[in-house]
Each structure stands twice: as structure tokens, then as C-alpha cells.
N, C-alpha and C positions, 0 to 999 in steps of 0.2 A: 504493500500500500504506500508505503513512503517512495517508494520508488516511482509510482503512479501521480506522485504529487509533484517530486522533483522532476520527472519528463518534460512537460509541456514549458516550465520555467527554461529548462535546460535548451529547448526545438526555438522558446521565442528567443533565447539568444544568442544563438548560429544564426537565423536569419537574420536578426537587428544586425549582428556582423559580416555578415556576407554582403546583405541588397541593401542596406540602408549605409554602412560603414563606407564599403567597397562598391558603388554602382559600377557599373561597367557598360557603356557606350553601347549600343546597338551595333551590331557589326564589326564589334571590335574584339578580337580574342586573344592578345599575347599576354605574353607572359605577364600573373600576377605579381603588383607592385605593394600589395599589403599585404599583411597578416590575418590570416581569422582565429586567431588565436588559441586552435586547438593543438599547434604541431609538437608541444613537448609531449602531450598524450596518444597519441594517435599514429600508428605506423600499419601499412598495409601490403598486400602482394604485389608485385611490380606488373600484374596483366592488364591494366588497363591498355586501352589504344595506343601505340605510338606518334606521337606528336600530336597528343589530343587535344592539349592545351593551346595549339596553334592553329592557324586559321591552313584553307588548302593549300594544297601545293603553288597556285593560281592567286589565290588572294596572298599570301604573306608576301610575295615577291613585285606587289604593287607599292609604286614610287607614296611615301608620304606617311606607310605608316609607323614607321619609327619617331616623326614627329609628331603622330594622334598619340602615341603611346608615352612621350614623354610629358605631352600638354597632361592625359587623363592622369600620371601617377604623383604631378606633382601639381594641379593649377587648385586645389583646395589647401595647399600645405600655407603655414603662415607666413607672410612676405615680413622679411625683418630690415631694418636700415643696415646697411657692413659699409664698412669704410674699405674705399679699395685702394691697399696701397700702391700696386704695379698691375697694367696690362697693355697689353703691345697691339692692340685695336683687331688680333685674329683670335682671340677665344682663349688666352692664354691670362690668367689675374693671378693676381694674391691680395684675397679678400680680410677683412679683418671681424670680428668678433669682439666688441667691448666691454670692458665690464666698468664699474663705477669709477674707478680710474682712470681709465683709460691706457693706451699704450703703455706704459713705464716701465723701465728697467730695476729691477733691485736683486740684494745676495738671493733672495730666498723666492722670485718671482720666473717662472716655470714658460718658457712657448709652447705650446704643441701646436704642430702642423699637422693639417689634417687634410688627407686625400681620400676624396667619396669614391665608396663602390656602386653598383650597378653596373656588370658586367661591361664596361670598359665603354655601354653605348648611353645610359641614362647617368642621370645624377644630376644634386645641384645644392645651391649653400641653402636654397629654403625647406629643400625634405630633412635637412640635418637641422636649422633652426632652433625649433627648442631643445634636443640632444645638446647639441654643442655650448649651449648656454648655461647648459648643466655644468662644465666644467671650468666657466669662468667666474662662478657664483664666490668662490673662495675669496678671490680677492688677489688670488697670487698665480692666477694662471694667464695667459697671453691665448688665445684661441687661434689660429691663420688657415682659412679654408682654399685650397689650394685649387683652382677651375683649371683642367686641360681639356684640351679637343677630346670629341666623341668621336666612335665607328658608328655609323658604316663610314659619313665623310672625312676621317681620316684613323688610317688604317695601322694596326703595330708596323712598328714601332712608336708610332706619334705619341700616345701617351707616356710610355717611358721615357723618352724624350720631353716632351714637357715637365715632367715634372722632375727630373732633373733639373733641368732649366730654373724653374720656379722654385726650386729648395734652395740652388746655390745662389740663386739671388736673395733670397732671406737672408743666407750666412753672408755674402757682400757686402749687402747694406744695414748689416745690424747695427751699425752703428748710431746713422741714421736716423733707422726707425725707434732708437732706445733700448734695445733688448739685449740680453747676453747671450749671446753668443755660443757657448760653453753648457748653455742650459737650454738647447733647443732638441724637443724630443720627434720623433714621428710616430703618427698613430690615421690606421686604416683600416676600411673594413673590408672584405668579402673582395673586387679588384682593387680598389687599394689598397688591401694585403699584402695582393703581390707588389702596387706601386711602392707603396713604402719599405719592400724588404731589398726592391731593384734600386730606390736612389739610396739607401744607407749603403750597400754594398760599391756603390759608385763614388759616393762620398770619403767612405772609407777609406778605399784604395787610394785616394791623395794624402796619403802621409796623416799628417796632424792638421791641414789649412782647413779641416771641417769636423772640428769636435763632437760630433755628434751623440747626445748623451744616451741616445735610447729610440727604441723603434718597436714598438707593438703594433703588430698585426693579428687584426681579427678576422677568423674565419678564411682566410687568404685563399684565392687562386694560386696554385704551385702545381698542378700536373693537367695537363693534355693530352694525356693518351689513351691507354685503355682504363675500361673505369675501373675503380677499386672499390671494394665492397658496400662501401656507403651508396655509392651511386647507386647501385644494384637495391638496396635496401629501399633509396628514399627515390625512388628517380619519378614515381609516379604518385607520388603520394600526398592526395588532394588538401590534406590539409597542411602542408609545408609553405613556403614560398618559391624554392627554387626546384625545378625539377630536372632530368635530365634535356627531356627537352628544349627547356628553357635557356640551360647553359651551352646549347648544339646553336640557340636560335644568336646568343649574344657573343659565344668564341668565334662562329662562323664571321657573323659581322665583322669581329676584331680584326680577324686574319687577313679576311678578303674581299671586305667591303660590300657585299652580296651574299642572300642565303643560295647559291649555286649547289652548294655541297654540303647542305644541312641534310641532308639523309645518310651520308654516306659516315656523316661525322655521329650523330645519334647510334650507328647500327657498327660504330669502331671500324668502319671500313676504311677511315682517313689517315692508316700510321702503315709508312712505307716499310718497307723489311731491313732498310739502312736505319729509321731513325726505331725502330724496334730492335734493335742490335743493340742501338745502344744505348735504348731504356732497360732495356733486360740486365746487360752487365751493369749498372749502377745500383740496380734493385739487388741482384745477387752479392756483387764487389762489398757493400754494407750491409746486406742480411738485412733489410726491408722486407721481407716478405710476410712479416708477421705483425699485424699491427691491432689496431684496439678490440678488445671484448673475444677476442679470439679468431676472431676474421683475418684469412691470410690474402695473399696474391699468389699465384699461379702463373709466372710468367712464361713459364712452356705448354700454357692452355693458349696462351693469344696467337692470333693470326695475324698475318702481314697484308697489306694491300697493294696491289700493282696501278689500281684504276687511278684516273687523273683527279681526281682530288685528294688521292695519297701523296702525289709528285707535285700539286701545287703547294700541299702542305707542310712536305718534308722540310724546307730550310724553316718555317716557323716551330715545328714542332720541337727542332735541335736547337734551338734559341736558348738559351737559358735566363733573356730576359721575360719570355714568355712560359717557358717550364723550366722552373728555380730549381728541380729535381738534376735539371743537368745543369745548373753550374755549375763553372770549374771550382774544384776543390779551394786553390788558391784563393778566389773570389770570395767562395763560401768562410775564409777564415778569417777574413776581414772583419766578420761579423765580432769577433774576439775583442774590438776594441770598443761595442757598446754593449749597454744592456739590451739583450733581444727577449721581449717575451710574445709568444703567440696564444690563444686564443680558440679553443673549440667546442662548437657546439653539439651536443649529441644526434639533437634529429637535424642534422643536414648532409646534402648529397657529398661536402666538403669535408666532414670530418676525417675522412681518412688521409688527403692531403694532407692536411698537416701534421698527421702520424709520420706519415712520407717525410717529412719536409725536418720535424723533429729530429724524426730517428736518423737521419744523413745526417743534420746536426752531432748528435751526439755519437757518430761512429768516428767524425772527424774529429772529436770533443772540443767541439766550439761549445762553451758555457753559455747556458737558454733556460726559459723560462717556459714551461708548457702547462697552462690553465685550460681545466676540463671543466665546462658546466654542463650538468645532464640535463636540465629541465631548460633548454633552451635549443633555437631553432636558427636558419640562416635568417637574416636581417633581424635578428631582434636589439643589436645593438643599435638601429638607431627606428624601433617599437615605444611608446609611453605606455608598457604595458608591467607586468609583471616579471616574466621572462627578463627585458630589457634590462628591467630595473638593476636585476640580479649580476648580469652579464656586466655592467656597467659601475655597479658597485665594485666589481676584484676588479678594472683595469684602472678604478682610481687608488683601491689600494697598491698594487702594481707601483702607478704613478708617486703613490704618497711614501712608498718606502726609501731608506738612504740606500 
């Protein structure tokens, strides 16, 4: 009977969060940009349709809707005033965040720069807004939201290239701006995971001319190739945010500015037998094969592809600014001269990246920080939810430790 009471409370509040929270545009089916707030409970079988979540083959590959999709996910979020301190009039800022002080430099006052994820094609300072606000409430933090160009109109490298660009101009003109220098950290989520773990690693490698004290990556992008057990677990699973298809619909974008080879990329038929060589010996080389809750990798199950979007793919997939799985060793030890901590959440397609991405860490013992939250999902760091809340509490304690 109590059960019978609780039901109908429990039915009116998936709908309040689905059709009232989250509309969704007539005509419009890509990938969800909100949460309905069931994905730390809720896990199911991977049979559902592939690429159910996307519109036909015919309609997704019509000119415009990557801009319906970026207007529906973020033209309700709250427009905040930012002080912009640099941009070069092609899509490239560094926006500011203030708090009752405003800019100022002191011993004990903290930058973070912050680069948004949304699979390298959305994002913007206003879906991070009240997030971000959260962390300059202390009084002793600097906030800096970091805008690079999107895919499809500009394609990887662009963004790791920007925001290069844009970090090292922070540290340039910190003088300038008032800030120390010495005290600027990086923090991203889900593609700015990987953004932020590709400019520390670039930073790094100049010696001492970029002190960089720290770099937390949530959630992070770190592998492109065949999926590793999360994906398989969450790839379809309606109450998450990211699904496999979703991340076929936004890597494709990255790579190659067109969904051409979004089928081939969802069905793993995009990893050429060169750059499968030599994913394989870095997964075995470090005994990656075993990563969280007991779920392995299998890399003499996967297959190679000869078709042409394995051969358009190949030089992206061996990138190692695009799969951090294969940077060079050398690269990866750079990481030694900050604090790295990364970030994962249970119910996401991601989680076993960054077992990936850990466990190469710690085989080359580069000293890291790996935070596991189980009751949370992909984008809940920047949710006003519960999940969030939590996720977001350990990256301030993270931040707040000496």
C-alpha cells in the first residue's frame, strides 16, 4: 500500500522533469543536454535501437542543426554580466567571473580557469553560470571561463589549440590582470577534461615559464577507440545524459566536421589495424586491462577496420592530443610537476577512461589524485541538483587542501 501511495508522486515527477524541465523542440532529437535526474539509480541493457536518440540518417546530416541544438540547450540558462578580459574578434575570449572584489591579486587568492565541456561542439559561460559562481563565493577565488571555437566549424585540433593559446595568455599577462601567477589552477569537465589535461601537459613541458599549480579534470575525454566496459554498460541508457551515440554524434563532429562516419564510429568500425596496434601494446605495455568493479578489456576480442573512415581516422585516433591514452610517456611525466587530480563518475559511458587514463598514470608513477563518486552521472558537475552538489563538494575540497 505504501508503495501505491508513493507511485503516482514518484510518475508526477519524471514527467515534471522530462516535459516541463526539459521541452524538447518539435523535430528536434539530438542529443540530451539535461538531466532527469534518475541516472545514479537507474542502469539498463544496452538493446535498445542504435542511434535512437538521433534523428535519420537524412535529417541529422541537415545544414543548421547543430545550431537549433545549441540555441534549445542553453537559451533558458541565466544570462550573467562576465567581464571579458581578451578576444581576438574569431571566437576565441577569456571571460571573467567576479566576485565582490573583484579581480585582485593576494598570498592566499586562488585562479581557476575553467574550460567547458560539451563534447568539443556545445558549451558556453551561461550553462556554467551559477556553477561557476559557486566557487567564487569565498572571496578568495578568481573564476576565468575560457571560450574556444566549436566542431563541426572548426575541427581538432582547433580547440586544443585554443586553449593553449588562451591559458598562456593568462600566465603573460598576469601581471596585468593582478593575479598570481604561481597560483593558477585548471579545472574541466567531461571535453574539457581532456582540454585541460592537453594544455597542462603543454604548459609543463616549458620548463618553469608556466607554474602551473594544478589541473582537475572531470569526467575527461581520454580514449577513442574501442569502447571499454562503461560504454557497453551505459551506452543506451535513457536515463543518463551521455550515451554512446551521442558521443559517435559529437567525436565525429570533432574529427571531421560532418556526421559522414557516424555509423561506422558507433559500430567501432573506425580504428584502422595500425592505430589498433598500437592501442593494444599500451593497454598491455601497462597492464590496463583490468579496471573498475571488475570489468576488464579484451584487446585480442577487437577488430580492425580497412573501410575509409578507419583511414580518415587513423592520424586522429594516434593523436595523443585527442586520445591522452597514447601520449608519449615523456609528455605524460610532465604531469609530475603539478597536482593532477581526476574525477569519476559511476553511471557514465566515461568512467572507465579514466581508469584508462589513471592506471597509465600510475604505471609510469606520475603522483595523481583519483576521486570516485558513485551516486553521480556524466554532466552532473555542472546539474543544481543533488548528484552535483556532491560531485562538487570533493573538487572544492581537492581545491581547498595544501
Amino acid at each position: 500500500m505504501q508503495f501505491l501511495a508513493v507511485f503516482p508522486i514518484a510518475l508526477g515527477y519524471l514527467f515534471y522533469r522530462v516535459f516541463y524541465l526539459n521541452p524538447v523542440p518539435p523535430g528536434l532529437q539530438l542529443p540530451n543536454c539535461h538531466v532527469y535526474g534518475l541516472a545514479p539509480f537507474l542502469k539498463i541493457s544496452n538493446d535498445l535501437t542504435p542511434l535512437s536518440w538521433l534523428e535519420t540518417a537524412e535529417e541529422k546530416r541537415k545544414p543548421g542543426k547543430v545550431g537549433q541544438y545549441r540555441d534549445w540547450c542553453f537559451e533558458n540558462k541565466p544570462r550573467v554580466p562576465l567581464g571579458v578580459l581578451y578576444s581576438d574578434g574569431q571566437g576565441r575570449e577569456i571571460l571573467e567571473y567576479k566576485d565582490k572584489t573583484g579581480l585582485v591579486s593576494s598570498d592566499t587568492k586562488r585562479t581557476l580557469v575553467f574550460i567547458h565541456g560539451g563534447g568539443f561542439v556545445i558549451g558556453s559561460p551561461e550553462h556554467y553560470s551559477g556553477i561557476l559562481r559557486e566557487f567564487v563565493e569565498d572571496g578568495q577565488t578568481n573564476m576565468l571561463f575560457v571560450r574556444y571555437r566549436l566542431a563541426p566549424e572548426h575541427v581538432f585540433p582547433s580547440a586544443v589549440d585554443d586553449c593553449v593559446f588562451l591559458v598562456r595568455w593568462v600566465f603573460d599577462n598576469s601581471a596585468s590582470l593582478g593575479i598570481d601567477k604561481k597560483n593558477i589552477i585548471l579545472l574541466g569537465d567531461s571535453a574539457g577534461g581532456n582540454l585541460v589535461l592537453n594544455v597542462a601537459i603543454h604548459l609543463l613541458e616549458q620548463n618553469d615559464k608556466y607554474p602551473l599549480k594544478g589541473v582537475h579534470s572531470v569526467y575527461p575525454v581520454v580514449n577513442v577507440m574501442h569502447d571499454v566496459p562503461s560504454i557497453i554498460d551505459y551506452r543506451s541508457d535513457p536515463a543518463g545524459v551521455l550515451h554512446k551515440d551521442e558521443m559517435s554524434w559529437f567525436m565525429v563532429y570533432y574529427f571531421l566536421g560532418d556526421l559522414s562516419c557516424i555509423e561506422d564510429y558507433y559500430n567501432n568500425n573506425h580504428v584502422s589495424a595500425k592505430a589498433l596496434k598500437q592501442y593494444s601494446e599500451v593497454i598491455k605495455k601497462h597492464n590496463l586491462t583490468e579496471l573498475a568493479n571488475g570489468a576488464n578489456l579484451h584487446p585480442e576480442n577487437w577488430n580492425a577496420s580497412s573501410g575509409v573512415c578507419a583511414e580518415k581516422l587513423e592520424a586522429k585516433l594516434l593523436d595523443g592530443r585527442a586520445n591522452l591514452v597514447l601520449t608519449s610517456e615523456e609528455q605524460l611525466r610532465s604531469l609530475e610537476k603539478t597536482k593532477v587530480v581526476v574525477y569519476t563518475c559511476e553511471t557514465d559511458v566515461l568512467r572507465d577512461d579514466a581508469y584508462l587514463f589513471t592506471g597509465l598514470l600510475t604505471s609510469l608513477r606520475v603522483p595523481h589524485i583519483h576521486v570516485y563518486e558513485k551516486n553521480c552521472y556524466h554532466s552532473a558537475f555542472a546539474e543544481n541538483n543533488y548528484p552535483g552538489g556532491l560531485l562538487r563538494e570533493k573538487i572544492h575540497a581537492e581545491l581547498n587542501k595544501k
